[in-house]
C-alpha positions as CSV (number, residue, x, y, z in Angstrom):
1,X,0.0,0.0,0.0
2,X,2.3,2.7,0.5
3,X,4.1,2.3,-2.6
4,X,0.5,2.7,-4.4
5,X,0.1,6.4,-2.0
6,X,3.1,7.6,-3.2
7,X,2.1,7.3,-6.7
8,X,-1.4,8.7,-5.9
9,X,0.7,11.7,-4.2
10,X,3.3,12.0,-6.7
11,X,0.7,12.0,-9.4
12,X,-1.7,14.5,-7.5
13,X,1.4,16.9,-7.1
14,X,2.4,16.5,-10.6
15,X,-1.1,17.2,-11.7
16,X,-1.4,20.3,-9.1
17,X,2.0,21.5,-10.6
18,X,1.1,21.5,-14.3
19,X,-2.6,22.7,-14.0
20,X,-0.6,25.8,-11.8
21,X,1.7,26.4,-14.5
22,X,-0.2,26.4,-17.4
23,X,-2.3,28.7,-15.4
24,X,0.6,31.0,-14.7
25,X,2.0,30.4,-18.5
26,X,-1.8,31.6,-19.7
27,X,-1.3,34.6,-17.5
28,X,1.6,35.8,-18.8
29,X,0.8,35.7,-22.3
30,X,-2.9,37.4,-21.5
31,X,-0.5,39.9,-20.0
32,X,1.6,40.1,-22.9
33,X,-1.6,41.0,-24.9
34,X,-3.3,43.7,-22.7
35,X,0.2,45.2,-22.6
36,X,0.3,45.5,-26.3
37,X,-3.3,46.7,-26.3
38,X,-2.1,49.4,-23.8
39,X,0.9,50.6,-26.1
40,X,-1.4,50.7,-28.6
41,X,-4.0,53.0,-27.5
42,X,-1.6,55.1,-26.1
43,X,0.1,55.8,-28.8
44,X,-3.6,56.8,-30.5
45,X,-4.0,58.9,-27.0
46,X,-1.1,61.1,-27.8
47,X,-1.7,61.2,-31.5
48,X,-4.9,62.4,-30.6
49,X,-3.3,65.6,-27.9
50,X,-1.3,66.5,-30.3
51,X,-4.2,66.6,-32.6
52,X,-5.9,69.1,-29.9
53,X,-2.7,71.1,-29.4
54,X,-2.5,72.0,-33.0
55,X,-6.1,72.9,-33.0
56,X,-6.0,74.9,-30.3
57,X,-2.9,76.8,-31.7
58,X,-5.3,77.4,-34.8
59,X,-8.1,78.5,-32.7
60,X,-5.4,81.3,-30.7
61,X,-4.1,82.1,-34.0
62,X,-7.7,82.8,-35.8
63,X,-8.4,84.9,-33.0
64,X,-6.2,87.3,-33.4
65,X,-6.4,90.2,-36.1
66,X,-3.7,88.2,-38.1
67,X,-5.2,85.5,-38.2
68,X,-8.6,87.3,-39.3
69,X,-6.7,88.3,-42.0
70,X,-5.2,85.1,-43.1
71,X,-8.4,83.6,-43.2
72,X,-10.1,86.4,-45.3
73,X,-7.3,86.2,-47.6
74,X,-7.0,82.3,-48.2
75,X,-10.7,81.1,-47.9
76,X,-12.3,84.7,-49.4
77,X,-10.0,86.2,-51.4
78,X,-10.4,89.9,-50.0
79,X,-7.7,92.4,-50.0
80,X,-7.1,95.3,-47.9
81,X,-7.9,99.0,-49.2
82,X,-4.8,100.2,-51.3
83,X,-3.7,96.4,-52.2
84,X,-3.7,95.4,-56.0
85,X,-4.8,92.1,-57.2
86,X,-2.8,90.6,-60.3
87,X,-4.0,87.9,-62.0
88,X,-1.8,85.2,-63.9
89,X,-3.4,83.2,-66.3
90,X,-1.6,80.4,-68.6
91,X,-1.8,79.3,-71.8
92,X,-3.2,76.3,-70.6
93,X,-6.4,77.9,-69.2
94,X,-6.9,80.3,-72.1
95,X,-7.4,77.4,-74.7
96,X,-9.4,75.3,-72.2
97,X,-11.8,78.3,-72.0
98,X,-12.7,79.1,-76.0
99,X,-13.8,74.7,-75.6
């Protein structure tokens, strides 16, 4: 009889010990992924700031007159009193036109 317990406890304590460490191997590599996961949304996290910041600088810098009058010069195509528009036209555009 003893020689049949020790097998029963060696073969409960080998089962205990690979059930634990395929637990703990399991673990690790869930770990593994959520840390991934982590890096990963981070780095969207800061892409995202740095989105805002440069948003915000546009925001401050439409505010201003300056910036009033970047805008009305890009998007509308105003000039100030006194300025002179010239336009360029190429031969390109000229023959596409009489078409």
């Amino acid at each position: 009889m003893p020689p049949l317990r020790r097998i029963f406890l060696a073969s409960f304590i080998l089962l205990t010990l690979s059930i634990t460490v395929t637990y703990y191997i399991f673990e690790i590599s869930r770990i593994a992924q959520l840390e991934e996961v982590i890096e990963k949304q981070e780095a969207i996290l800061n892409d995202r700031r740095e989105n805002v910041r440069n948003y915000q600088e546009q925001v401050a810098f439409y505010k201003t007159p300056e910036g009033i009058q970047h805008l009305a010069r890009e998007q509308y195509n105003l000039v100030m009193p006194g300025e002179r528009v010239i336009l360029l036209r190429s031969p390109d555009a000229a023959s596409n036109v009489s078409h």
